[in-house]
C-alpha positions in Angstrom: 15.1 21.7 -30.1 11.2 21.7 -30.1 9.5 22.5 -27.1 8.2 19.4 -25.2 8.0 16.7 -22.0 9.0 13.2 -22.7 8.2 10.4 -20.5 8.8 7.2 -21.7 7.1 5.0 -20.9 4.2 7.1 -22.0 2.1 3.9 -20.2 3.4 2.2 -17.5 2.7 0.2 -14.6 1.5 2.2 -11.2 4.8 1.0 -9.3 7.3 1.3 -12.4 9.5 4.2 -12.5 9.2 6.6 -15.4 11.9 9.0 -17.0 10.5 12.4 -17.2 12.3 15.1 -19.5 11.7 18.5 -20.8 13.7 20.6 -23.6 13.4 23.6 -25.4 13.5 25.6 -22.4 15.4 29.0 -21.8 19.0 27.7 -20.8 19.7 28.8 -16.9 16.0 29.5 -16.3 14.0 29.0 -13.2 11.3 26.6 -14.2 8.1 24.3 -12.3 7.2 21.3 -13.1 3.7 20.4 -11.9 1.9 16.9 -11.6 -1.7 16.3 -11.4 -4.3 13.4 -11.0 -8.1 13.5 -11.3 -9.3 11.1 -8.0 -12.7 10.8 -7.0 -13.4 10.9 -2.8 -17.3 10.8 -2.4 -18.6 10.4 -5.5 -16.8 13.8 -6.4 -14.0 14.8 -8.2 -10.7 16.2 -6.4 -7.7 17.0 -7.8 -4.1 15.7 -6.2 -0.8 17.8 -7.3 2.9 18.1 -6.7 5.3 20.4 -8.0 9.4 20.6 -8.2 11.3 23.7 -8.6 14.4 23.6 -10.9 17.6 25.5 -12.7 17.1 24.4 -16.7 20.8 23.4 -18.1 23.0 25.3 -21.0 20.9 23.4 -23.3 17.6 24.3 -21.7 16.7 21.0 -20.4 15.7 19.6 -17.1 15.7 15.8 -16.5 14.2 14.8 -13.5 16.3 11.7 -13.0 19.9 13.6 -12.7 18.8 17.2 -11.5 18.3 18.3 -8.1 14.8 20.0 -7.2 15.5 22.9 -5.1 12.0 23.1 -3.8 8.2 22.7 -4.1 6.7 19.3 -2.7 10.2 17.5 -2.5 14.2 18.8 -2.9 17.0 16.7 -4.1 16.9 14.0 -6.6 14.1 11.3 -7.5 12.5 10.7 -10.7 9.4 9.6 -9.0 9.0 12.8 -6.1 6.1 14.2 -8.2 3.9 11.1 -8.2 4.8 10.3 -4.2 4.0 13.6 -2.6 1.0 14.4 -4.4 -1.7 16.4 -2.0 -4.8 17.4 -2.1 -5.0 20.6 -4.1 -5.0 23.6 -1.6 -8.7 24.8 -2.5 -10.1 21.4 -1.6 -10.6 19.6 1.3 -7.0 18.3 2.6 -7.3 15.5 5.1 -8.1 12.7 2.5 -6.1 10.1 0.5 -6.0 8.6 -3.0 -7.5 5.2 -2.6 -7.8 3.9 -6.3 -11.3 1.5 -5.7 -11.3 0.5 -9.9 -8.1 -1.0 -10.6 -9.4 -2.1 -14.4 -9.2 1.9 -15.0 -6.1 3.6 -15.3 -5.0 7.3 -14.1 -4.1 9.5 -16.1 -1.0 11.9 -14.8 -1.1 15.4 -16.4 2.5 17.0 -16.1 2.7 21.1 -17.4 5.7 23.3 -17.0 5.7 26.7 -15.9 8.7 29.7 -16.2 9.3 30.5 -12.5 9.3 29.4 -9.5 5.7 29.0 -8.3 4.0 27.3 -5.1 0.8 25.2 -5.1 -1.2 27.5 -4.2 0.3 30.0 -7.2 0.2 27.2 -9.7 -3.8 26.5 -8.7 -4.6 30.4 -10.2 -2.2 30.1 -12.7 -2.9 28.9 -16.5 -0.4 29.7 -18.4 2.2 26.8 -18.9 4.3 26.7 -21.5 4.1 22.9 -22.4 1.8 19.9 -21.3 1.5 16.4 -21.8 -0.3 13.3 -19.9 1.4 9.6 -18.5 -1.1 6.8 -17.9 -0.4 4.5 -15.2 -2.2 1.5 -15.2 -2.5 -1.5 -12.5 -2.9 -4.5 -14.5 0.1 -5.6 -16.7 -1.3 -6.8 -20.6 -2.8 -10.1 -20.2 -3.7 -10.2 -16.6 -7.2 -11.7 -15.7 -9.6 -10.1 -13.2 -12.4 -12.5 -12.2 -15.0 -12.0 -9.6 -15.2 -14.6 -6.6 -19.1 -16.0 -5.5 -18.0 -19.3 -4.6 -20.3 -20.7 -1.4 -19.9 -17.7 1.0 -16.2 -16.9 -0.3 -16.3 -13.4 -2.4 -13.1 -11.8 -4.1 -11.5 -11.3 -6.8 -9.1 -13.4 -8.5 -6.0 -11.8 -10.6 -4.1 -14.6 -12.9 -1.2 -13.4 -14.9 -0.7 -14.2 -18.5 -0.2 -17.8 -19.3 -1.4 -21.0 -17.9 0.6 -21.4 -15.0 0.4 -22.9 -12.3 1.5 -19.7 -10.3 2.5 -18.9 -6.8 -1.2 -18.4 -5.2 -1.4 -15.3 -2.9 -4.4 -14.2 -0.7 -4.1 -10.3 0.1 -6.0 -8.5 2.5 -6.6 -5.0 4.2 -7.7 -3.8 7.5 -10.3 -2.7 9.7 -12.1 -0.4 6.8 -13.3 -3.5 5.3 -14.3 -3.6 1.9 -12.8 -4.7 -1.0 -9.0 -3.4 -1.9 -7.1 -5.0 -4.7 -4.4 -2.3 -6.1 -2.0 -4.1 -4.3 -3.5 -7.7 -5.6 -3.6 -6.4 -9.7 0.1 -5.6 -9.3 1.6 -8.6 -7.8 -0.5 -10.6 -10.5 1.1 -8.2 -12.8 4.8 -10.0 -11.3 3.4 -13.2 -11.1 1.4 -14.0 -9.0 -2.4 -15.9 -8.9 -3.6 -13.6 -6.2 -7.1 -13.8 -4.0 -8.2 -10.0 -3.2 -10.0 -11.1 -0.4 -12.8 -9.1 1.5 -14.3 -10.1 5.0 -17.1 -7.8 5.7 -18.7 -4.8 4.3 -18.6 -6.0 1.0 -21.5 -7.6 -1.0 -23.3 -9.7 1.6 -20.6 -10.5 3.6 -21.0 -9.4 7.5 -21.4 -5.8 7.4 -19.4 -5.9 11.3 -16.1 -7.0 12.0 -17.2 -9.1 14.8 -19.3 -11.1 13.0 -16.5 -12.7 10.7 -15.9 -16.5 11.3 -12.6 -17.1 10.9 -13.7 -20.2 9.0 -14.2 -18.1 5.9 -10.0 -17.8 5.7 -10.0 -21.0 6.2 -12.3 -21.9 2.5 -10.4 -19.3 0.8 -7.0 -20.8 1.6 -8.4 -24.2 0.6 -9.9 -22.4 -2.0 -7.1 -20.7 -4.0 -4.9 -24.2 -2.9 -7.0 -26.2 -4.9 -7.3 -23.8 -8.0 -5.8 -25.8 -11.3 -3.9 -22.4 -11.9 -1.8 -22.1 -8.6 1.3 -24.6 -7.7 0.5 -27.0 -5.2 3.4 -26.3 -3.0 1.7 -24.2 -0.7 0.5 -20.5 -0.9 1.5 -17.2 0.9 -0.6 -14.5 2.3 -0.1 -10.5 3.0 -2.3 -8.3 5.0 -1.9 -5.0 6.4 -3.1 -3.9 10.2 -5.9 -6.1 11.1 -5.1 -7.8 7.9 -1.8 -8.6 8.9 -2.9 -10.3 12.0 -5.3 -12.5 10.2 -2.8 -13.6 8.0 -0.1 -14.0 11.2 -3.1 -16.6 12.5 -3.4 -18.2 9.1 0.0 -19.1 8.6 0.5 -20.2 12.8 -3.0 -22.3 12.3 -3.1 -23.3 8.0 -0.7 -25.8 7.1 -0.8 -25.0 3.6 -0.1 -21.3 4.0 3.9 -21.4 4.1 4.8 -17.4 3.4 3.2 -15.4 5.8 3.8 -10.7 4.9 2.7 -9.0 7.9 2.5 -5.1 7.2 2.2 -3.1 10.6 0.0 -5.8 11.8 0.2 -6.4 15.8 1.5 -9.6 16.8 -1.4 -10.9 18.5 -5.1 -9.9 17.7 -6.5 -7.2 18.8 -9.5 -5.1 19.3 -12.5 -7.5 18.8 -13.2 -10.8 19.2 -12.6 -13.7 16.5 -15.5 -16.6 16.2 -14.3 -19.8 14.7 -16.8 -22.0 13.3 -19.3 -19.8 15.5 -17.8 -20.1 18.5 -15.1 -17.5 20.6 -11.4 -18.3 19.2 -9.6 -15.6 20.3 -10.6 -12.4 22.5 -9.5 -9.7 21.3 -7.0 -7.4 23.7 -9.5 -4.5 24.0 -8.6 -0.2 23.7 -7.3 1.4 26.7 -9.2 4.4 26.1 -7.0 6.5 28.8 -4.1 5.9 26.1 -5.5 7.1 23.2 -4.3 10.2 21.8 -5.5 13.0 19.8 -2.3 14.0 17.7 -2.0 16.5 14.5 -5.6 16.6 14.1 -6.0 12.7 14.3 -6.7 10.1 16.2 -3.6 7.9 17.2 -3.8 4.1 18.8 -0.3 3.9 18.4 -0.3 2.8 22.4 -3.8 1.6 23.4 -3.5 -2.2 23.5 -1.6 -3.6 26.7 0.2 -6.6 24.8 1.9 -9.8 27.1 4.2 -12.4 25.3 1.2 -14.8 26.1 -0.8 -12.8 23.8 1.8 -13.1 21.0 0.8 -15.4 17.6 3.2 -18.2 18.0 3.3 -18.6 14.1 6.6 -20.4 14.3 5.0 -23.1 15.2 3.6 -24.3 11.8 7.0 -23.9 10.4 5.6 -21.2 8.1 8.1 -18.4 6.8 7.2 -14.7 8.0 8.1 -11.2 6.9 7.1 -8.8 9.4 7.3 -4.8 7.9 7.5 -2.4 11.0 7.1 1.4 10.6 9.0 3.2 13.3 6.6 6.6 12.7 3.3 4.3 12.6 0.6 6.1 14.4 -1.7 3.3 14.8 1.0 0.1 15.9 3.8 0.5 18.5 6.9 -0.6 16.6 8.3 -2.6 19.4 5.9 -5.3 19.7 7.6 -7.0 16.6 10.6 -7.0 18.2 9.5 -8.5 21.4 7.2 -11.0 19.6 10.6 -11.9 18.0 12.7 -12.4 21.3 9.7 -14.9 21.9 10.4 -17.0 19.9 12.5 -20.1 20.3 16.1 -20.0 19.0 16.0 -23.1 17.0 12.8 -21.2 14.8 14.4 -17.7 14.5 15.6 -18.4 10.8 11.7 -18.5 9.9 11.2 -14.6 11.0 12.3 -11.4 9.4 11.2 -8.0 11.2 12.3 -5.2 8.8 12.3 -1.4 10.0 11.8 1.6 8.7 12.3 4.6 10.6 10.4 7.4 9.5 7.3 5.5 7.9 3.8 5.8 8.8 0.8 2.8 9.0 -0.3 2.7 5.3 2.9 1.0 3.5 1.7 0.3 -0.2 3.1 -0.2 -3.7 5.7 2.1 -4.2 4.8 5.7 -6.1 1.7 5.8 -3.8 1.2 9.2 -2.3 2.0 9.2 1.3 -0.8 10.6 3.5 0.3 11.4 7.4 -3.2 12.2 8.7 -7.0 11.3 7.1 -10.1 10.8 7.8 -11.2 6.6 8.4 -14.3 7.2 5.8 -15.4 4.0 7.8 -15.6 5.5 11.0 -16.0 9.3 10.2 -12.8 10.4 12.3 -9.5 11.7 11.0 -6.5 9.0 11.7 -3.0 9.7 12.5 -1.1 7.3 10.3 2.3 9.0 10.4 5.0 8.8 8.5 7.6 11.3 6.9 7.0 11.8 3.1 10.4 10.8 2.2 11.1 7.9 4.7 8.0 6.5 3.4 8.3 6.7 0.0 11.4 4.7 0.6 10.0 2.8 2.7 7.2 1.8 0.1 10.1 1.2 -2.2 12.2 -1.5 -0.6 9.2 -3.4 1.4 7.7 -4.2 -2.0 10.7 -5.3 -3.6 11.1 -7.5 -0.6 7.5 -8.8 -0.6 8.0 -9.8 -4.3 11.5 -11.9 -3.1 10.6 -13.3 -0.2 7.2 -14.8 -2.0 9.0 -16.1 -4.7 11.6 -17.7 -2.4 9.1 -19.5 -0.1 6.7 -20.3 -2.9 8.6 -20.9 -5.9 10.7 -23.9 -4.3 
């Protein structure tokens, strides 16, 4: 049998699994497998890598789907470990993440084999493999359209899957970074979905401060994306992540037409700074504690700065709307129990509209599955390395099920 990896599919969608295979080998031979991706991080390359460690079969084959790695960057069995704990290679600079800004481009994975068992840091001197080959992994689906948003002050981009619809309508936002982030957007349009990526400050000539957002501008973009001929008229849903998430919590509570609400370690009230509405104070935010902030791993943790009351909680029950709330256990930014308590809030007759789903184990930045966890980084907005937590394997299941549950519970509230 010639010598050779096979993954198939050879392209593939960023969160689709991939069957990676490799003959010819010695039979009962130590082998590594080793993955690498080309990222850029300040206008300058870096390279991200993983490696496995396994035992090749009678027939000389390994195939990561059915055999255990017995060491490396992950042990036991998953056909996706080498794209999930990817790391900064150990010549480089380590306390950074892959954040994929062009989503139009694909990555390209380059996958090599080596006899041995090697670590990283012997693989990064080493060139002699005895086979290569590359997997692209794109984040738009054949057919999907990515149009830029300059309508009035509203700014975006739009992401329309093949067809004419009309489509469940979607408006997905980050956090506290700002700028524009629509990885997450290009893939659920890849499933479906007419999705608004939709920035609020430091992008184009939006405010360049967070406390300059009007919450008005949510309010055009859900009227916005409502009134676009290629989204149903039943309503649309919206996801966001940390400060995200509690934008979208007030959009669903204050929005009548926003019925599926995904909050992703967002806090149940809003924090931090205060919101303007129409260019007046809407909500103050609960401000830092400073005496509780922590300085943990290298990084800097808010997990329990904000002294949160019931009063404060976002009563989004109230609008009827439907909420997913996605709590990580090891977050390092969000105490965990405030979902629960904001939960016990609310009145029994409403309880069927809330889900608070758990994961213990996961850190802050829950995204698409596949995505390489990172525990601690540095905030390239604010210059300071954040403890996001997390445990690489928890979290990479945890990245699996909460998307798969973000794609169900959106089509359930929006597809009816």
């Amino acid at each position: 049998m010639p010598l050779g990896i096979c993954i198939n599919p050879i392209i593939s969608l960023f969160d689709e699994k991939v069957h990676i295979r490799i003959q010819g080998l010695p039979a009962e031979t130590k082998v590594t497998v080793k993955a690498s991706v080309e990222h850029e991080w300040k206008r300058l390359p870096v390279t991200f890598v993983s490696c496995s460690h396994f035992i090749t079969s009678l027939a000389g084959e390994v195939d990561l789907a059915n055999d255990t790695s017995l060491g490396g960057s992950y042990t036991g069995v998953d056909p996706m470990g080498l794209f999930w704990c990817l790391v900064p290679d150990p010549s480089g600079s380590q306390n950074i993440r892959l954040v994929v800004k062009r989503v139009e481009q694909s990555l390209t994975f380059v996958f090599s084999v080596y006899l041995g068992h090697l670590s990283l840091q012997e693989l990064h001197t080493s060139n002699n493999p005895v086979c290569m080959t590359n997997v692209t992994r794109t984040f738009m689906a054949p057919g999907v359209r990515r149009l830029e948003v300059r309508d009035g002050r509203l700014r975006g981009i739009l992401y329309l899957p093949p067809g004419e619809g009309p489509f469940p309508g979607v408006i997905d936002m980050f956090g506290s970074s700002g700028g524009l982030m629509d990885l997450r957007a290009a893939l659920l349009s890849s499933h479906g979905f007419a999705v608004l990526a939709l920035p609020y400050f430091k992008y184009e000539d939006l405010p360049t401060e967070l406390g300059d957002v009007d919450f008005e501008y949510f309010k055009e973009a859900s009227w916005w994306l409502c009134n676009h001929n290629a989204v149903r008229n039943n309503g649309i849903g919206v996801i966001g992540v940390s400060k995200g998430g509690e934008l979208a919590q007030l959009m669903g509570w204050l929005f009548p037409e926003v019925k599926a609400v995904v909050t992703i370690n967002g806090p149940p009230a809003y924090t931090y700074i205060d919101l303007k509405w129409k260019g007046r104070l809407f909500k103050k935010g609960i401000p830092i504690d400073s005496n509780l902030l922590q300085i943990k791993e290298g990084g800097c943790s808010l997990r329990d700065v904000y002294n949160i009351h019931p009063q404060d909680f976002i009563p989004v029950w109230e609008s009827g709307a439907h909420v997913l709330a996605l709590v990580s256990d090891d977050d390092g930014q969000i105490s965990p129990h405030w979902a629960d308590e904001w939960k016990k809030s609310c009145p029994a007759e409403k309880q069927q509209l809330l889900d608070v789903v758990h994961y213990p184990g996961a850190g802050h930045l829950l995204e698409p599955p596949y995505t390489p966890h990172c525990r601690v980084c540095i905030n390239p907005s604010y210059g300071i390395n954040m403890l996001w937590g997390g445990s690489r394997e928890d979290h990479a299941r945890a990245q699996e099920d909460s998307w798969q549950r973000i794609q169900d519970f959106l089509r359930k509230h929006l597809m009816s």
